[in-house]
N, C-alpha and C positions, 0 to 999 in steps of 0.2 A: 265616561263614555269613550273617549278620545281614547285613553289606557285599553279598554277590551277591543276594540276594533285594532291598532299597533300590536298588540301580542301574538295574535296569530298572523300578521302581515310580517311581522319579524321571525318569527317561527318556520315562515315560509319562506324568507329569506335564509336563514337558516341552511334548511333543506337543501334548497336550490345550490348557495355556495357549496355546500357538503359534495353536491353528487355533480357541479361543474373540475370542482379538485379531485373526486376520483376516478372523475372521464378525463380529466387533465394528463393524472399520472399514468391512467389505463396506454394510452395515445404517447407518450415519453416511452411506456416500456416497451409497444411493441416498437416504435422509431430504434429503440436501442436491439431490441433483437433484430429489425432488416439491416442494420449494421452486422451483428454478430453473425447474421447467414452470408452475406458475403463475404465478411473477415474468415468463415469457416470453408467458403468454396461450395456453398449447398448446389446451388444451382450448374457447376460446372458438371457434374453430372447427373442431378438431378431435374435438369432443364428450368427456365424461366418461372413456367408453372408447376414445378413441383413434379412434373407426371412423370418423373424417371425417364429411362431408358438406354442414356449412356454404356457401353457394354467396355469393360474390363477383362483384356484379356492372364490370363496368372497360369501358371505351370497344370494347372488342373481342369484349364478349361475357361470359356468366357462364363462373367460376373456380370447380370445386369442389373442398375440400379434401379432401384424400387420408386413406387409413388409413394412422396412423403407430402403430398396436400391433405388438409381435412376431410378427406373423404372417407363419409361410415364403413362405405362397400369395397373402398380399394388402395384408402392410403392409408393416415394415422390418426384420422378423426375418433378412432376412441381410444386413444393412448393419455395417459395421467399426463402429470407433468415427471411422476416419478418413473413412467414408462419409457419418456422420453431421455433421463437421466440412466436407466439402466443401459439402454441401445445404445447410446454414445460413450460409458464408461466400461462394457463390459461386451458390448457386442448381444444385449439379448433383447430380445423383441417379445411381447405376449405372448404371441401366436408359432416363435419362432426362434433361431437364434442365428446371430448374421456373421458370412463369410468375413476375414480378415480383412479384404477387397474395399470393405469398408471402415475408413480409417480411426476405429473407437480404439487403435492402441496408441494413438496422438489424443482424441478427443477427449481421454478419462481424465487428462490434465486441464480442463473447460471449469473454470467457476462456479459456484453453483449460480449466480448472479447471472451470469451470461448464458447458465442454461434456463433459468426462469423467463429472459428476456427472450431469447431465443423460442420459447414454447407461446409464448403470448404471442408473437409474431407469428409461426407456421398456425397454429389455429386460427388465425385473424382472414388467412389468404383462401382464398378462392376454391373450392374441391373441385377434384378433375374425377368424374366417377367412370374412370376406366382403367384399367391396366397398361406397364407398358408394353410398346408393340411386341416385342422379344421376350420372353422368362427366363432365369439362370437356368443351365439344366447341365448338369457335371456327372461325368461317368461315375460308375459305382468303384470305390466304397465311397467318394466324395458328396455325393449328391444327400447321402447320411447325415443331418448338420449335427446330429449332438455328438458326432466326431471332431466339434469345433472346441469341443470341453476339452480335449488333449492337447487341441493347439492353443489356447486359453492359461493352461495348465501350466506349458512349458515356456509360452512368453509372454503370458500378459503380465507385468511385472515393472515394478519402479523403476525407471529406466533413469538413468546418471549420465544426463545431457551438459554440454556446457550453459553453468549458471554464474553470473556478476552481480557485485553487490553494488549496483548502481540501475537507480528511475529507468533509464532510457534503454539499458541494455534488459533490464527484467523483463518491460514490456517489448522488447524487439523477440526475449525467448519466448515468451507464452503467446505471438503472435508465429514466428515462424514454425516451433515446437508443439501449438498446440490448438489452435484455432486453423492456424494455415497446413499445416499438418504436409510441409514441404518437405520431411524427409520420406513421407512413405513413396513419393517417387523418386529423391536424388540421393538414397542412403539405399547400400549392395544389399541384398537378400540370400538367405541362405536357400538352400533347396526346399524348404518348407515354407516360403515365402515369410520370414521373418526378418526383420530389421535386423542389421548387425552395427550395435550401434558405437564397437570401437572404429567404424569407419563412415561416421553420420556423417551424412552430407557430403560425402565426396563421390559419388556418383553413379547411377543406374541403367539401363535402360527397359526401358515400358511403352508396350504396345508398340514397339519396334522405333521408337524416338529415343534418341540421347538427353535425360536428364542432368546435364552435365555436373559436374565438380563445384559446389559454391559454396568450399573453404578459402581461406584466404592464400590457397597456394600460389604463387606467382605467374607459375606456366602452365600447369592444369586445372585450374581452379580460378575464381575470381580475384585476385591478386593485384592485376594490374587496372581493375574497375575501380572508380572512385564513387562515396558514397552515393553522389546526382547520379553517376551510371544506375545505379543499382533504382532509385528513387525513379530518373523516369522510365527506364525498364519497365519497374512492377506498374506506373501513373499510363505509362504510353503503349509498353510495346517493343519501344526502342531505345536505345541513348546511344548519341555520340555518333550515327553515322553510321555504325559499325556495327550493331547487334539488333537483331531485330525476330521477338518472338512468330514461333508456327505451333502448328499443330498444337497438342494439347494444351504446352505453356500459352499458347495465344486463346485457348478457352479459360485459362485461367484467369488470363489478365483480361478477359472482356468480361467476366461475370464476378469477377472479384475482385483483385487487387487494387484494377482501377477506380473504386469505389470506395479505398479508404484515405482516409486523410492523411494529410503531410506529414506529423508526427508520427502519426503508425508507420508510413512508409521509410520515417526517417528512424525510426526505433528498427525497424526489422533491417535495413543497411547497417547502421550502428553494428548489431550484431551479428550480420553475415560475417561485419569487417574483423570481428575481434573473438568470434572462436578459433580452435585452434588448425595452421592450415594444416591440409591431408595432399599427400602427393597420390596422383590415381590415373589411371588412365595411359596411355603411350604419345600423349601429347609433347611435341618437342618447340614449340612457339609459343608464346602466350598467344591466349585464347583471340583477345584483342589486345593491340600495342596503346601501352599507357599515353594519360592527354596529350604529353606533350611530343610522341613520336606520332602522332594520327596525322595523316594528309585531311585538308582541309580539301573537301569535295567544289570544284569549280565548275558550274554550269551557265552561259549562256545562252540565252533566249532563239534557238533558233541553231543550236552548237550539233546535235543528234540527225537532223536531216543534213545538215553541209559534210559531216564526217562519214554518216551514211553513203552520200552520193558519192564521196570520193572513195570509199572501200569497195564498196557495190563494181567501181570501176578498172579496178585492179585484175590484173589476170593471172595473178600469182600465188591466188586466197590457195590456204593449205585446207586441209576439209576440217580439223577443230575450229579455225578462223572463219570459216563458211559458216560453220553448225550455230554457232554463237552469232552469225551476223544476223543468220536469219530469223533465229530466236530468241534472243535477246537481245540484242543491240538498241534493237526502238524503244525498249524502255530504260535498259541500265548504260545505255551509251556504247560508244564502239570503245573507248578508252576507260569505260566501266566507273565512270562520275556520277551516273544516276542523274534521278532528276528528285532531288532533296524538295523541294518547292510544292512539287507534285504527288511526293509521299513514295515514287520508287526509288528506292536504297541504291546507296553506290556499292559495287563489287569491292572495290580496291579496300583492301584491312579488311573485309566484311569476315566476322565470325564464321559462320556459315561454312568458308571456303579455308579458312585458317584452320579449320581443326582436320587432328590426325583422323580420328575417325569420322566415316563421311556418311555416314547414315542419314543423317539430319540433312543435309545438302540434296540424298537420294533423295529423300521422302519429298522433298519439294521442287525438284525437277520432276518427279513421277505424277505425283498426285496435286500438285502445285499448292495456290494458299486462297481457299474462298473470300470475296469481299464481307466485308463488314466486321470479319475479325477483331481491327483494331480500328480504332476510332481515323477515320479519312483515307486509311491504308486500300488501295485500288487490289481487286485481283490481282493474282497470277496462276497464268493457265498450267495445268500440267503436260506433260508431252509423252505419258505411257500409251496413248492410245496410236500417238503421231510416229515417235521417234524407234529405233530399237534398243534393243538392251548395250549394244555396243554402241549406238551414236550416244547414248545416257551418259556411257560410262566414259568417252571424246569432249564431251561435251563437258562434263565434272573436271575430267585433267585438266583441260583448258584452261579453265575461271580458277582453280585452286593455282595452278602455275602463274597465270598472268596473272591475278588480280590480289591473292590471296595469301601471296608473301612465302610460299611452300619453293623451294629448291626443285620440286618433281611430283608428279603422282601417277601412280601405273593403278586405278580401279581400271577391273575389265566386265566385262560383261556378266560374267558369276559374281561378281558384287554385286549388281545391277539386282541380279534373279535374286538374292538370297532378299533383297528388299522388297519386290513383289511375291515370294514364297516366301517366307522366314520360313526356319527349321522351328517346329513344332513338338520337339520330341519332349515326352515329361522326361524330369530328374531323375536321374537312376533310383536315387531312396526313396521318390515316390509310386514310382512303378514297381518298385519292388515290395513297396504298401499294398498297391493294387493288386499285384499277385498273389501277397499273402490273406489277404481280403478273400478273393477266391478262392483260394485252396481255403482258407478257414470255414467257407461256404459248401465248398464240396463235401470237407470231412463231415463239417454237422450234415450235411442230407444222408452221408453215408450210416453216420452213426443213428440216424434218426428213424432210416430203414431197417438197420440191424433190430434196434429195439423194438418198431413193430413186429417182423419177422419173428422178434423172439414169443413178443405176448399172443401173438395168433398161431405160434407151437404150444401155447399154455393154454390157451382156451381150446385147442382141438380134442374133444373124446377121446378117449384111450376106447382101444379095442375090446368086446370081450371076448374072455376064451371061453371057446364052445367044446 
């Protein structure tokens, strides 16, 4: 008796263990896919929730990105898993096929392990049943995607990146290389927006931001950053005082980076450090000065209003000295010390102000840096609405002269503009794509006329003679 009643109590024990170990492991893999979506950047422009919208600008026009949440009616809720493996290795969608804008010539290098986890996790998230706000929309012939098979054609292809035969560097390539997919912003492009990758990683610029140089060259590149630069960099934001992300990189590093662990972050330094360096760019200073030239930032409690009061009281302020007193001083000091304590950055060594090209400096005296970016990091207001194009560019010489270790800087106010205009113009061989596009458009309606013209002189009655 005792025996039939225990068999099926066992049986159902059984059961039970069976289906807690494969809600175990269901729950392990998608854990390990919300890792691989931020080790891949999903969210940096695909938003939080998945709903897209991010727009990428590229020589053909803005790229916006798509809703990739489970959604039947408007993201990837009915994509296989092998759906999701074509998209990311080759650029093709069911329904579609997706611009380069979209980095599947990094992602086709993705595991297949970490695209399975990967897919268990975005099906698991929440659907957003709307579209985003904006739709890519690309003049003609571009807006054509299975003209994406040409560019597919000519570069989608085994790319011969630097690889080491060692643990820590392998995994530092296939994070920088291929999950993190940081060369499709800081490796040069050709006019067909393809990677050029004898000059990987030495540096781009996108959406009007300098993606700088992070080969290991000394003065244009990351050279003088030591591995902890580079680790709290991607962990923080910042390192050392001296560098501190904006704009996109600052979307990058609050949706991604900072979310991976010490080892990854110390694999992907590893091999910032030990590819090989590229000299790039018209930089004549390192970027930042190594550990042990950096001024150690001195702030006391109370140092910014007494230095305040006594400049305020001078009658001898030149008007850069004025421009900066009035707008920045209360937070970066009049002697540009910052207030480290408080999360605003000292001037003096600050990257920002060190580099030859000062785009990156514009972009954030214009448009300044939203709160919440980085973790504790306070706003900074911009001053395009306040300042003009010529106090911007007063204002830029200033802080790169005093603060920033630069001998001189002459930005004038056409520096200023080309940052709130950029030059827009497509590449000469793509406009001249476009052109031929049209005329190929013309010829077929002309040819297309000719031949009805012809067949409706073939169907006309002939006359009879009378």
């Amino acid at each position: 008796m005792q025996t039939s009643v225990s068999a099926p109590l066992a049986a159902l024990l059984l059961i039970g263990t069976a289906f807690m170990a494969t809600a175990d492991t269901h729950f392990e893999q998608i854990e390990r896919g919300a890792y691989v979506a931020r080790a891949s950047g999903c969210m940096s422009c695909h938003q939080e929730d998945l709903s897209g919208g991010y727009q990428v600008e590229t020589p053909m026009g803005t790229i916006v990105a798509s809703n990739i949440s489970p959604s039947q009616s408007h993201g990837i809720g009915g994509y296989s898993r092998d759906d999701l493996a074509r998209v990311l290795r080759r650029g093709v969608a069911p329904d579609r096929r997706l611009y380069p804008a979209m980095p599947y010539a990094s992602f086709r290098g993705m595991t297949d392990a970490d695209i399975d986890d990967l897919y268990a996790w975005l099906m698991d998230q929440q659907p957003v049943n709307a579209p985003p706000p904006q739709e890519t929309d690309l003049p003609f012939p571009f807006n054509i995607r299975p003209g994406v098979m040409a560019w597919n054609w000519l570069y989608l292809d085994e790319r011969d990146l630097p690889q080491f035969d060692d643990a820590e560097l392998e995994r530092g390539a296939y994070l920088v290389n291929h999950l993190g997919h940081c060369g499709e912003c800081h490796t040069p492009r050709n006019d067909f927006f393809a990677m050029q990758d004898d000059r990987y990683l030495a540096g781009e610029e996108m959406d009007g931001w300098l993606a700088p140089n992070l080969t290991p060259d000394p003065v244009t590149g990351i050279g003088a950053w030591s591995e902890r630069d580079i680790i709290d960099y991607l962990r923080l934001g910042h390192a050392g005082n001296v560098v501190q992300a904006a704009g996109p990189m600052a979307d990058v590093v609050q949706h991604s980076t900072r979310h991976l662990d010490e080892d990854d972050l110390a694999a992907m330094a590893a091999y910032l450090k030990a590819i090989p360096a590229i000299t790039s760019g018209i930089q004549d200073i390192p970027v930042i000065p190594a550990g042990d030239d950096r001024a150690e930032p001195e702030h006391r409690y109370g140092q910014i209003r007494a230095e305040m009061t006594a400049a305020l009281a001078r009658t001898d302020l030149a008007e850069p000295e004025q421009l900066y007193l009035s707008h920045c001083a209360a937070c970066h000091g009049v002697t540009g010390q910052g207030q480290p304590q408080a999360w605003y950055p000292p001037l003096v060594q600050n990257a920002a102000l060190r580099r030859a090209e000062p785009g990156n400096l514009l972009q954030v005296l214009l448009h300044g840096v939203p709160a919440g970016k980085l973790a504790r990091a306070p706003a900074m207001p911009g001053f395009a609405d306040e300042l003009s194009a010529d106090q911007i560019a007063t204002l830029a010489n200033y802080t790169r002269a005093t603060f920033g270790g630069r001998q001189d800087s002459a930005l004038t106010a056409a520096d200023v503009e080309r940052i709130l205009a950029p030059d827009e113009e497509m590449p000469a061989p793509l406009r001249a794509l476009q052109v031929a596009a049209w005329v190929g458009v013309a010829v077929g309606l002309m040819a297309l006329t000719l031949i009805l013209w012809w067949l409706a002189r073939r169907r006309r009655p002939k006359r009879q003679e009378g």
